[in-house]
C-alpha angles and dihedrals in degrees: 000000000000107000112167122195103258120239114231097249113180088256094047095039075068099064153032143188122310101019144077133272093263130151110281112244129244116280091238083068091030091086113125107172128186093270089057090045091052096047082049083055087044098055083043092067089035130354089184096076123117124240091259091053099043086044098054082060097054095033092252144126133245100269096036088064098042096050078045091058101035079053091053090051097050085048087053093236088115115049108174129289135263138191118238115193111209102246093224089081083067096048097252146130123250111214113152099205121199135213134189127227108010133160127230084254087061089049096058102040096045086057079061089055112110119268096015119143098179145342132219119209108200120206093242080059090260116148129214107199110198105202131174103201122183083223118030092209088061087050099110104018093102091039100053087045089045103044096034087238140098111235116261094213144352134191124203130206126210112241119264109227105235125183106245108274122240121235089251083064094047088054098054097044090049089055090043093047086074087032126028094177108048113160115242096247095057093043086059106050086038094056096029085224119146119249087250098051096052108040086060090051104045090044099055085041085059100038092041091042099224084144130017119224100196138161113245108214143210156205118342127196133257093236137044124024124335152185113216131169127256119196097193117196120213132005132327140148123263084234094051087051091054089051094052115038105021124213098021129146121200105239091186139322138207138217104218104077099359113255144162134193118216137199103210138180130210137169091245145327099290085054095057088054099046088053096047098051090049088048097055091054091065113109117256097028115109103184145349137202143182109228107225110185125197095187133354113206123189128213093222094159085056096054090040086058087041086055103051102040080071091054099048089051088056076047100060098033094058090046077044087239114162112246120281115225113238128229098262100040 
């Protein structure tokens, strides 16, 4: 695949995964302690949590996690959240395909491609291409002809088993989709579920993970304590990694090649290297790389579609239509 283990240049020192190019802040806000560190795993797992749950899993109250949070958003760590189906409930693959050297024109018009759910523009001009093909082996066709250039990489992840979604389901994650973090009281009005009813079904969407309500998060400082990103290619225990690396949570992981993607924490910047360079000596590990994104874009139209499809399907089956075939069969 080619990952290389990035350098700290003054530009990419200023920024991390899942957020913009934007001024480092000043090491007195930079801070970001264990307990942060921990609410940032917890959202992970579930960014739908209220203050007194998140705080029962970092020993806080209420308050003391909201002013935490609210701290973590004016220092652009957390930039906001997003909800990411697994494409398996719609009967996809999921193959996230890269590509080297490309322009912001690219970008845009590769979100446009057929079967795409999100792109990552990284800061050296590389491109992550999330795409959820009916067939893995068609995954980059479209991309290579659009883009004029073979891929330079791809992963693949094995396909999760789901139960079939009910209607009721379809209809939450198309509304969370816009709004991940809906409060309970508008999902509710803008679904006309009962409480009830949608308490049981957006739990078990959660618990099953049938969808992933997560934080995205930002720029970090060149000073003071930090989270990054680490994309680790190959295999390694779950106790060489802690010893490694320290505080670190596995975000997801695929099977070809073997990967897995890591929220980590470290003191400062010399810190992260020193870790990581450790890390990548580990046997079994064959890179590792920190993921330094310039700009994340999501497909919502296509999920939407995706969606919807789903819900159109419930639709006919109850009126006892035959399918309709969809534009990209």
């Amino acid at each position: 695949m080619g990952w290389v283990l990035a350098e700290f240049t003054g530009a990419l020192a200023r920024t991390f995964d899942l957020g913009n190019l934007i001024q480092a802040p000043t090491k007195e806000s930079a801070i970001v302690d264990s307990k942060d560190f921990r609410l940032l795993v917890a959202l992970h797992e579930n960014a739908r949590q209220s203050y007194r749950s998140l705080g029962k899993s970092v020993s806080l109250s209420a308050p003391a996690v909201r002013d935490r949070l609210k701290t973590l958003e004016k220092k652009g760590v957390l930039q906001g959240y997003w909800c990411y189906p697994d494409p398996s409930i719609f009967g996809r693959e999921d193959v996230m395909v890269f590509f080297k050297d490309t322009t912001k024109r690219e970008v845009d018009r590769t979100l446009s491609a057929r079967d795409v759910a999100f792109v990552a523009w990284k800061l050296d001009g590389g491109l992550s291409v999330q795409t959820w093909p009916r067939d893995r082996s068609e995954a980059n066709k479209d991309l290579a002809t659009m883009l004029g250039k073979e891929p330079s990489g791809r992963t693949f992840s094995e396909p999760s088993p789901h139960r079939k979604l009910s209607p009721v389901d379809w209809q939450i994650i198309d509304v969370l989709i816009d709004y991940p973090t809906m409060p309970q009281r508008e999902l509710i009005e803008k679904t006309g579920l009962s409480p009830k009813t949608l308490r049981k079904h957006l739990t078990l969407l959660i618990r099953e993970k049938a969808i992933f309500v997560m934080p995205r998060l930002g720029a970090l400082a060149d000073s003071g304590e930090l989270v990054y990103h680490l994309a680790v290619t190959g295999q390694a225990s779950s106790s060489d990694l802690r010893r490694s690396l320290g505080d670190s949570y596995l975000i997801s992981e695929t099977q070809d090649p073997p990967m897995m993607y890591l929220l980590c924490r470290a003191t400062d910047l010399a810190d992260v290297t020193s870790r990581t360079q450790a890390l990548s000596k580990l046997p079994g590990v064959t890179s590792v790389a920190l993921t330094l994104n310039r700009e994340i874009l999501p497909a919502t139209d296509f999920v939407h579609a995706l969606v919807r499809e789903k819900i159109q399907e419930w639709e006919n089956a109850r009126l006892g239509k035959s399918p309709q075939k969809t534009s990209d069969s």
